[in-house]
C-alpha positions as a printed Julia matrix, in Angstrom:
568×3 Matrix{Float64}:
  94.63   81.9   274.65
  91.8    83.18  272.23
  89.89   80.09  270.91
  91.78   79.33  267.44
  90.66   80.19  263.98
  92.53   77.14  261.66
  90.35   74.34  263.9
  87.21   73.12  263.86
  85.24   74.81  266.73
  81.84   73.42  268.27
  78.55   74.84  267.06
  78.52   77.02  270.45
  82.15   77.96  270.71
  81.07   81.84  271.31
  80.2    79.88  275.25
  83.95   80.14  275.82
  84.61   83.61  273.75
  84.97   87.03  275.39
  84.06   90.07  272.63
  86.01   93.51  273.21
  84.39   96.14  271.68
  86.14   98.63  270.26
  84.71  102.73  269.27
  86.95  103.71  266.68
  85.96  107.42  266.68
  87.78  106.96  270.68
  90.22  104.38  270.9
  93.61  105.68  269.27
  94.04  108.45  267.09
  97.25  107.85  265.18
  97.17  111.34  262.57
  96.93  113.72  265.54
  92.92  115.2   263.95
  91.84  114.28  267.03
  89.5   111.46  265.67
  90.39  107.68  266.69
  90.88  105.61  263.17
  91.64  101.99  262.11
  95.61  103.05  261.82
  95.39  103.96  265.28
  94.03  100.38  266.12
  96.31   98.69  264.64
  98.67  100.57  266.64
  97.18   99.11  270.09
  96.71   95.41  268.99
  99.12   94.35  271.53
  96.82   95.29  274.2
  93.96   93.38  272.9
  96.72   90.48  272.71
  97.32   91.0   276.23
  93.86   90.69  277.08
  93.39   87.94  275.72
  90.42   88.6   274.08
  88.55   86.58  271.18
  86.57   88.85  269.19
  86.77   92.49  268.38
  83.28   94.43  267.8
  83.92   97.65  265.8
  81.68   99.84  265.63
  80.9   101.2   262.5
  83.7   102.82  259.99
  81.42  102.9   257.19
  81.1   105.81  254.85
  78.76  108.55  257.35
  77.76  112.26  257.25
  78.39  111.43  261.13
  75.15  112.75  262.38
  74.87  109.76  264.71
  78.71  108.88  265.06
  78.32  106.92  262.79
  74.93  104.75  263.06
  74.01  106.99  260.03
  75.02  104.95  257.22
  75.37  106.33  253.84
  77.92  103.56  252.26
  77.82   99.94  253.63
  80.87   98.53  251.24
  83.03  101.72  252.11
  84.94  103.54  254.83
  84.79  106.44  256.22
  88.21  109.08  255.62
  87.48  109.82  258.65
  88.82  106.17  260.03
  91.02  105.47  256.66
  90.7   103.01  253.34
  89.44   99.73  253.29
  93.3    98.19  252.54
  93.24   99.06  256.53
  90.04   97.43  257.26
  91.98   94.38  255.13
  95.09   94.94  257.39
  93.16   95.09  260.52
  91.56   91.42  259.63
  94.62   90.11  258.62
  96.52   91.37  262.07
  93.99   90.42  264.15
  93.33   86.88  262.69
  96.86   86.4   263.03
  96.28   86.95  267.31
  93.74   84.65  267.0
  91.2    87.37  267.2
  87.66   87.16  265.28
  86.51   90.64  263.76
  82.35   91.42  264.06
  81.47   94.53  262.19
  78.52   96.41  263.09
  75.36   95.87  260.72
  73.11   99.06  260.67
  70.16   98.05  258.61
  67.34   99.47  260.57
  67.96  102.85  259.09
  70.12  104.48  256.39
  71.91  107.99  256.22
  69.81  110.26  254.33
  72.62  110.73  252.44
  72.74  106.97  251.27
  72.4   106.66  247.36
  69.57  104.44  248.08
  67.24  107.42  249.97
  68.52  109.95  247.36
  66.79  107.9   245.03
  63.89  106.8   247.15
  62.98  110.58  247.43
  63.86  111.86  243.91
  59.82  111.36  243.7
  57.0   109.72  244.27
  57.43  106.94  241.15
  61.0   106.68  241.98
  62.03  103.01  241.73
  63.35  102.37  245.09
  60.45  104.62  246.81
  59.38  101.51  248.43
  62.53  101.05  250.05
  61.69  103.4   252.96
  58.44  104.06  254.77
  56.7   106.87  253.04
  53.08  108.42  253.54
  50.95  111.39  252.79
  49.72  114.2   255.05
  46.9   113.1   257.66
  43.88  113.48  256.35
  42.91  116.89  256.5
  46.17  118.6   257.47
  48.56  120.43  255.22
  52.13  118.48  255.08
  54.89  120.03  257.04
  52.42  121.66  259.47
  52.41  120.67  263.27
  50.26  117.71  263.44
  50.26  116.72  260.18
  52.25  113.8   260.43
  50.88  110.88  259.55
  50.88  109.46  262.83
  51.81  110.3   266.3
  55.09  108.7   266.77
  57.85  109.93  268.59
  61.41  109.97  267.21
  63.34  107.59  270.2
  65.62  110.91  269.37
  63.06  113.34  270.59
  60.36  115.33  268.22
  58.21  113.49  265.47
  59.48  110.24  264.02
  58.11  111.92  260.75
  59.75  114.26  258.22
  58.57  116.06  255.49
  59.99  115.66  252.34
  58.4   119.31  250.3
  59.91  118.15  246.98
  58.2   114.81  246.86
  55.24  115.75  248.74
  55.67  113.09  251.6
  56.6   112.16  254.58
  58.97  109.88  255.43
  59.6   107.43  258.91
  62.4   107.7   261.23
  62.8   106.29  264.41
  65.99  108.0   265.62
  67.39  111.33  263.9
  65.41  112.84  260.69
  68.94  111.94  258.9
  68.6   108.3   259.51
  65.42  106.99  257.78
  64.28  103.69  258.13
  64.64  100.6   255.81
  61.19   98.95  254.87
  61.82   95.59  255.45
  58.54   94.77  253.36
  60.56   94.97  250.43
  62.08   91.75  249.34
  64.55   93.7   247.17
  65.92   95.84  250.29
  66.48   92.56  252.06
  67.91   91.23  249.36
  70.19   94.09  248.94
  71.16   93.75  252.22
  71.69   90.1   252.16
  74.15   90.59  249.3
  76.29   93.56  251.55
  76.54   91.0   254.36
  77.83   88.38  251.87
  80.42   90.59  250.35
  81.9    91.59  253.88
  82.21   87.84  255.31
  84.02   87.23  251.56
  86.45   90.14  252.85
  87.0    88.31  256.13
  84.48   89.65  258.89
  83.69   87.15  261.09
  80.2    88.2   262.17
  77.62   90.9   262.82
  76.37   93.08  266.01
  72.86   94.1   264.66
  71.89   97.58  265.59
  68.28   97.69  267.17
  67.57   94.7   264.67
  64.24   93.76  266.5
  62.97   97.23  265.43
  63.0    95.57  261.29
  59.61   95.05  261.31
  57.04   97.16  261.16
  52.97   96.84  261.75
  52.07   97.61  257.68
  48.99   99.88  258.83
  51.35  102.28  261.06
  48.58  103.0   263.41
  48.48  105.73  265.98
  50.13  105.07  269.5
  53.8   104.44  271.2
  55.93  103.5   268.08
  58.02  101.56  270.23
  55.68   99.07  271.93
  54.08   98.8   268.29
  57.2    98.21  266.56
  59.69   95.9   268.83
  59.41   92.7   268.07
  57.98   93.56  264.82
  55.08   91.02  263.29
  58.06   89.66  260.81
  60.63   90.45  262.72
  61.4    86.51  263.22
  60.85   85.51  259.61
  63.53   88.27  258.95
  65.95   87.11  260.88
  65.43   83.28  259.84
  65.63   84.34  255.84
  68.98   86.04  256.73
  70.27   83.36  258.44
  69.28   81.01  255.36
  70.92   83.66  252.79
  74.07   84.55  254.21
  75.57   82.55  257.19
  74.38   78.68  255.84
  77.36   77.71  253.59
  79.8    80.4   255.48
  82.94   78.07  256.18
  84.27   79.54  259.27
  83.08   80.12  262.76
  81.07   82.99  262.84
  79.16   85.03  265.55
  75.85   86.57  265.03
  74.18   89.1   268.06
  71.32   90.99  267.84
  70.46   94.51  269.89
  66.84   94.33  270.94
  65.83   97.45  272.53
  62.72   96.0   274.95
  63.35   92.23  274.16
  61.61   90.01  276.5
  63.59   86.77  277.98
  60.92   84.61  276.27
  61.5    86.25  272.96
  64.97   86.2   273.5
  64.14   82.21  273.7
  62.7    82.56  270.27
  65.51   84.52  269.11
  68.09   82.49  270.36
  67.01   79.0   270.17
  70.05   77.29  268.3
  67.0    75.16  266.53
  65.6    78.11  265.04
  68.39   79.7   263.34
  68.09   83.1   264.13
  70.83   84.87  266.01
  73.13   83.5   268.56
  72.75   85.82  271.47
  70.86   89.5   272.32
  71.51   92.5   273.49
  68.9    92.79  275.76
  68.06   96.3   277.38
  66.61   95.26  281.16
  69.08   95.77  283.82
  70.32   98.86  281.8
  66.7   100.4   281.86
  67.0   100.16  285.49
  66.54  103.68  287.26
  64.53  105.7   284.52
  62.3   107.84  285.74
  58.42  108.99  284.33
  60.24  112.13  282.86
  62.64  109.32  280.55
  66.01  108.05  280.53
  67.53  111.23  281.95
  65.0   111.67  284.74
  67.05  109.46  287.15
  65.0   107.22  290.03
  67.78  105.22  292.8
  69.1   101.78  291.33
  69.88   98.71  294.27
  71.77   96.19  294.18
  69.12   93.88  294.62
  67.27   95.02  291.7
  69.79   95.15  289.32
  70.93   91.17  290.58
  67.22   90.44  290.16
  67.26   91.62  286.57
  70.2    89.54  285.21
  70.07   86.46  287.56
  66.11   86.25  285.89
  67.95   86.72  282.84
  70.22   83.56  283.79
  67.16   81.75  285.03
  65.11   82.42  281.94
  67.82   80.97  279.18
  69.13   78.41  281.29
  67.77   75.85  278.92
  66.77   77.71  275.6
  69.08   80.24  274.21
  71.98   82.27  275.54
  73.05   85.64  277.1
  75.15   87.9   276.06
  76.7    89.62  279.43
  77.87   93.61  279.38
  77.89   96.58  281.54
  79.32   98.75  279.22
  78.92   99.54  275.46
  79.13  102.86  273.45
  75.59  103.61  274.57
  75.74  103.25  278.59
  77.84  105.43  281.23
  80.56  103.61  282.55
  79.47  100.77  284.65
  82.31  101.71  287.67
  80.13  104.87  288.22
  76.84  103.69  287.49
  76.84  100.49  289.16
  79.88  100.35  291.72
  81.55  102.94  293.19
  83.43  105.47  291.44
  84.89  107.47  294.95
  88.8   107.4   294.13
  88.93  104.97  297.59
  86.64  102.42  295.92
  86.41  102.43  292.08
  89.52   99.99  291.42
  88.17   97.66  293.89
  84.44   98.2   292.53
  85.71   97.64  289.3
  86.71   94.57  290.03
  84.19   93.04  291.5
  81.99   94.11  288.88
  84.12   92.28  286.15
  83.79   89.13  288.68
  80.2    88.89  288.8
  79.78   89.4   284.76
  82.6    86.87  283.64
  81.54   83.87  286.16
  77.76   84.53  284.94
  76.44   82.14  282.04
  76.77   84.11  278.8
  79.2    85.51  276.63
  81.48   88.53  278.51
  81.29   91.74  276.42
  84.26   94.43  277.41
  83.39   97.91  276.36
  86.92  100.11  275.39
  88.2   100.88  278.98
  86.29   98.96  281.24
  89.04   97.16  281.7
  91.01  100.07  282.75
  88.04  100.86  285.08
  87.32  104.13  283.04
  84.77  105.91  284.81
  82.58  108.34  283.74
  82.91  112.6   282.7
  81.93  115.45  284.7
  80.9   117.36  282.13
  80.85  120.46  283.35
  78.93  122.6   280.69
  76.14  121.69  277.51
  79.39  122.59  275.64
  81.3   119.73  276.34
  78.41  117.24  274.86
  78.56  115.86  271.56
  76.02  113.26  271.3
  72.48  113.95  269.38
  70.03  112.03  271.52
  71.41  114.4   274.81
  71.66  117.64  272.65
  68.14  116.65  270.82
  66.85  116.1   274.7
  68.33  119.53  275.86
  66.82  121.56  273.13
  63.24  119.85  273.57
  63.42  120.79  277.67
  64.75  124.22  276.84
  62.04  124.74  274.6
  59.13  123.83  277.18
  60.88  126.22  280.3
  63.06  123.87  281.97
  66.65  125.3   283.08
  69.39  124.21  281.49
  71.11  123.48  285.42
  68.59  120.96  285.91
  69.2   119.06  282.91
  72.71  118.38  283.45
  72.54  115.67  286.24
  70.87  113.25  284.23
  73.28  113.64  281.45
  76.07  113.44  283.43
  74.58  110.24  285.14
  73.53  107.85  281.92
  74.82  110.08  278.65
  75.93  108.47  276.12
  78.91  110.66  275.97
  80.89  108.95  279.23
  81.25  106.06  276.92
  82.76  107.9   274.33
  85.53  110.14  275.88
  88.95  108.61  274.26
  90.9   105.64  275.6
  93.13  106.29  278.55
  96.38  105.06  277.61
  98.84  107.12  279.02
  99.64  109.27  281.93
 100.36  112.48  279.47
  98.1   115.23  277.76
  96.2   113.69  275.06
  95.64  110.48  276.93
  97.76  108.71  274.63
  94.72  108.96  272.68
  95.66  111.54  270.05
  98.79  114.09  269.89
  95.87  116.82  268.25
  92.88  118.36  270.47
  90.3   115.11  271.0
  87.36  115.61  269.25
  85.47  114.96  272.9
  86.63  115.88  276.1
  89.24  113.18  277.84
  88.53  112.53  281.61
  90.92  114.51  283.82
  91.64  111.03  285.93
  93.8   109.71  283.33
  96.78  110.91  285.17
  95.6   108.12  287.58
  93.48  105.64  285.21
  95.53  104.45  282.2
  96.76  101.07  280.37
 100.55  101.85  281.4
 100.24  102.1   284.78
  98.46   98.68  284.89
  99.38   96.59  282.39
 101.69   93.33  283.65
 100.68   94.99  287.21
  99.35   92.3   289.91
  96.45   93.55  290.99
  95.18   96.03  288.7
  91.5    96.2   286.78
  93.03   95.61  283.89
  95.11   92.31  284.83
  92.26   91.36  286.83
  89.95   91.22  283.86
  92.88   89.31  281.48
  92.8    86.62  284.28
  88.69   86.82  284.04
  89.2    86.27  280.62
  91.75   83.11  281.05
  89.59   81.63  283.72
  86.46   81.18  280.61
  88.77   79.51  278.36
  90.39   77.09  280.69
  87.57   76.64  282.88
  84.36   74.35  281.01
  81.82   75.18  283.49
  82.28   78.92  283.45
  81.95   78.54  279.74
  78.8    75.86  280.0
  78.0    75.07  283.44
  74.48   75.78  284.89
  74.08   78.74  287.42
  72.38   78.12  290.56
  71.1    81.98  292.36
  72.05   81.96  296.09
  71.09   84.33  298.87
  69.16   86.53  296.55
  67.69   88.1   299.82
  71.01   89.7   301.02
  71.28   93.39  300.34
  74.76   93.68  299.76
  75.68   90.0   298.7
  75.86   88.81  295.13
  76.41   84.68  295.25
  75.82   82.42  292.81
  76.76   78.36  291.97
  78.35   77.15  288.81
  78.4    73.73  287.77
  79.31   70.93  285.45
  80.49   67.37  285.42
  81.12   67.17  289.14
  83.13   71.03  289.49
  81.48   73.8   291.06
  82.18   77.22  290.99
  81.0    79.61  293.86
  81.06   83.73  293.0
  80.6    85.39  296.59
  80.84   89.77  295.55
  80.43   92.32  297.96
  78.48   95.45  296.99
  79.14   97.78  299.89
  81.94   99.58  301.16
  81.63   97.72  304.6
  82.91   94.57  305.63
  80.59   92.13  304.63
  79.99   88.63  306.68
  79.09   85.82  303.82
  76.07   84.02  305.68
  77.25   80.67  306.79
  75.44   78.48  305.56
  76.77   79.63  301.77
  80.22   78.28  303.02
  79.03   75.04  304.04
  80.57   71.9   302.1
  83.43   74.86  300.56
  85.82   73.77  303.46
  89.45   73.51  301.95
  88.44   74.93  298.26
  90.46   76.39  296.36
  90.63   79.47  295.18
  90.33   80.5   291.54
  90.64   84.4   291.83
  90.17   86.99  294.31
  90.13   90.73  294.0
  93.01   90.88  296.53
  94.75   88.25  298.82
  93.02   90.06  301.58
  89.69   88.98  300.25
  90.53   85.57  299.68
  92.23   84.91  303.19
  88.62   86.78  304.44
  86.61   84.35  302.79
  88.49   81.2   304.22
  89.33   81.73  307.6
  86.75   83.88  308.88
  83.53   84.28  306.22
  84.22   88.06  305.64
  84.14   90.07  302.67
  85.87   93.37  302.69
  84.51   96.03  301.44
  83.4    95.86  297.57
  85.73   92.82  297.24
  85.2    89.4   295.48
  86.12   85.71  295.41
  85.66   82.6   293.02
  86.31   79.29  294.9
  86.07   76.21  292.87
  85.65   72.5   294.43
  85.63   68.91  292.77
């Protein structure tokens, strides 16, 4: 059962907590325009129910020109038509706090619409009273504003292009990291934090339990913008922990309920993460952090793809483990609305192998140390779109990246593979709920393509099915709240070695937990030695009977199979 919300809760309860995220714009359309909205949610409650799940994660509804789906904010205490009126916001809290289910909003505060009151202001002119509020400078010195090269420094939009616009009217330019509609917030200003302070406050008096914090490591800014990569200069920003601290301070320290607080740190090291994390320092209670999902980009950039093993990937988030064992605390995700889907990125997505693959991948994440993340369909083992044409994408940072190669000679043919491989786009095509057209998703045309495998991937043909991704991850989710030392037990890293093998220890208070996962499609033989002392354990979950019964009698593995045992 999700941890309840009328008890008092320990400091850490998020240890025992499992966080489904959901992408309105995708989940369930219930108006038939093809767009997922907050009706639509409500509609599918009784799957997150089912789950079992203790916190939802909605991506933004605020009011949006939708440049960025979304993340391009130009009303923070509205919603968007698009996803209906706050009285459903209001009715989604209520519903969901009566499951037992915690609602996190996303917090955008990096960066604003430029269609947010605030901007329109900020640019009316150069004496404008909130001109401070974003990052604005002349010309360089010796160049003619809006010419090529003229920005005032050399930065590159994480979007593609110049992180610098000009702004003819007011005769400057303005900073933005991602699209040229989403300037950025200068956190310099003690009025824009205080501004945002105050939003925060009024949404946790509405009922939100908590915020995810969009690339909130990014806040702080070196105050002589010099010349260079804007990303190494502006992660983990001089301030950036002062920031985080004062908003702690302002808005969480007299909140009465439980409330859950997780930053996204593009770049974040583990011993910042220590910093950010560290219970005694009041910052946020877990990160995103960016590592193992960085894994397999190329010197061309995220869509110039380079081969991704097992054994690097279990390097990246047992160091991960290692590294906040004592200090601080992981969040744990394959999936969010800005990776492919984990079944084809890091299992195995052949129609032979993806449930199984799936599965095994949800046992490895949910035994870890951390708090589980499920990303919309991952539990369905969604995997991700063939898109077969540029026409089928809808997402700016592939569509900014296509125009940029297209403009310097490269064919559009050999563009498409990375796309396919790590767009953002696979996350985003609509909830498979149904076996029908539309998915289940909408009764209208989708506003983004739905995979064709729907027919064989969907919620009704799995749910209350033994067996199945989905009621494989609701008993993943069970085993953290029943189970202490999956919740708080240490992690010991075995046989890191093994190609093929993931194994790792769990332990508290005499119980230990053993995860033995098999990342190949051949049977696998668990070395021995990882068996010794297990003799007569029991077993806690298995990926299939077959598994289990290969573990005990005989130290096999089939192929892309897992087990938990658990001894006393």
């Amino acid at each position: 059962m999700p941890l309840p919300l009328d008890q008092p809760l320990p400091r850490d309860w998020w240890a025992s907590a499992v966080v489904y995220q959901i992408y309105p714009r995708s989940f369930a359309d219930s108006d038939g325009d093809g767009i997922g909205d907050l009706p639509g949610i409500l509609g599918r409650l009784d799957h997150l129910e089912h789950l079992g799940v203790d916190v939802v994660w909605l991506s933004p509804v605020y009011r949006s020109p939708q440049d960025d789906n979304g993340y391009d904010i130009s009303d923070y205490q509205d919603l968007d038509p698009t996803f209906g009126k706050l009285a459903d916001l209001d009715e989604l809290i209520a519903q969901l706090h009566a499951r037992g289910i915690r609602l996190v909003m996303d917090l955008v505060v990096n960066h604003t619409s430029d269609e947010h009151p605030w901007f329109e202001e900020s640019r009316a002119s150069p004496e404008a009273q909130r001109r401070d509020w974003y990052w604005w400078r002349p010309a360089r010195a010796g160049h003619t504003g809006g010419e090529p090269g003229a920005e005032p420094t050399d930065w590159r939009s994480f979007f593609s292009g110049p992180a610098w616009e000009w702004d003819a009217a007011s005769g400057e330019y303005y900073l933005h990291l991602f699209s040229r509609k989403q300037p950025d917030l200068n956190w310099e200003n003690p009025e824009v934090r205080e501004a945002v302070y105050a939003m925060m406050r009024w949404w946790l008096e509405r009922g939100v339990d908590g915020f995810r914090m969009d690339v909130i490591n990014l806040i702080s800014k070196p105050l002589d913008l010099p010349d260079g990569d804007a990303f190494a200069l502006v992660a983990d920003g001089p301030r950036v922990h002062e920031f985080l601290a004062q908003m702690r301070e302002r808005v969480f320290a007299d909140h009465p309920r439980a409330f859950l607080t997780v930053g996204e740190m593009p770049g974040v090291t583990a011993q910042e993460a220590r910093l950010y994390t560290d219970a005694d320092r009041g910052e946020v209670d877990m990160v995103f952090q960016f590592e193992h999902v960085d894994l397999g980009i190329g010197p061309g950039g995220k869509f110039d793809r380079l081969p991704i093993t097992m054994p690097l990937l279990r390097a990246s988030l047992m160091g991960w483990q290692t590294a906040l064992a004592d200090t601080g605390w992981n969040s744990l995700y394959w999936d969010n609305h800005d990776q492919p889907r984990a079944v084809s990125r890091f299992g195995d997505d052949d129609p032979a192998w993806r449930e199984r693959s799936a599965k095994t991948l949800a046992t490895v994440l949910h035994t870890l140390r951390g708090t589980p993340f499920i990303y919309q369909g991952e539990e369905l083992g969604m995997t991700n779109l063939p898109f077969a044409s540029l026409a089928e994408l809808r997402d700016i940072e592939a569509l900014n990246h296509v125009a940029e190669q297209e403009a310097a000679g490269r064919p559009v043919e050999d563009l498409l593979e990375g796309i396919r491989a790590v767009g953002r786009d696979n996350a985003r095509t609509p909830v498979q709920w149904t076996d029908a057209p539309g998915a289940g998703f909408t009764r209208g045309q989708p506003w983004i393509g739905i995979n064709p495998n729907h027919t064989e991937i969907n919620a009704a043909a799995q749910t209350g099915v033994p067996g199945s991704v989905l009621e494989h991850h609701r008993a993943l989710v069970a085993l953290r709240h029943d189970e202490e030392v999956v919740a708080r037990g240490t992690v010991r890293p075995l046989a890191m070695d093994h190609p093929d093998l993931w194994a790792f220890e769990r332990g508290l208070d005499g119980v230990s937990m053993l995860t033995l996962a098999s990342f190949t499609r051949d049977p696998l033989v668990v070395p021995p030695e990882l068996l010794q002392g297990w003799g007569g354990a029991e077993v806690v979950l298995a990926t299939s009977a077959e598994a289990a019964a290969g573990v005990l009698d005989g130290g096999t593995l089939p192929g892309w199979e897992s087990v938990v045992l658990r001894r006393r």
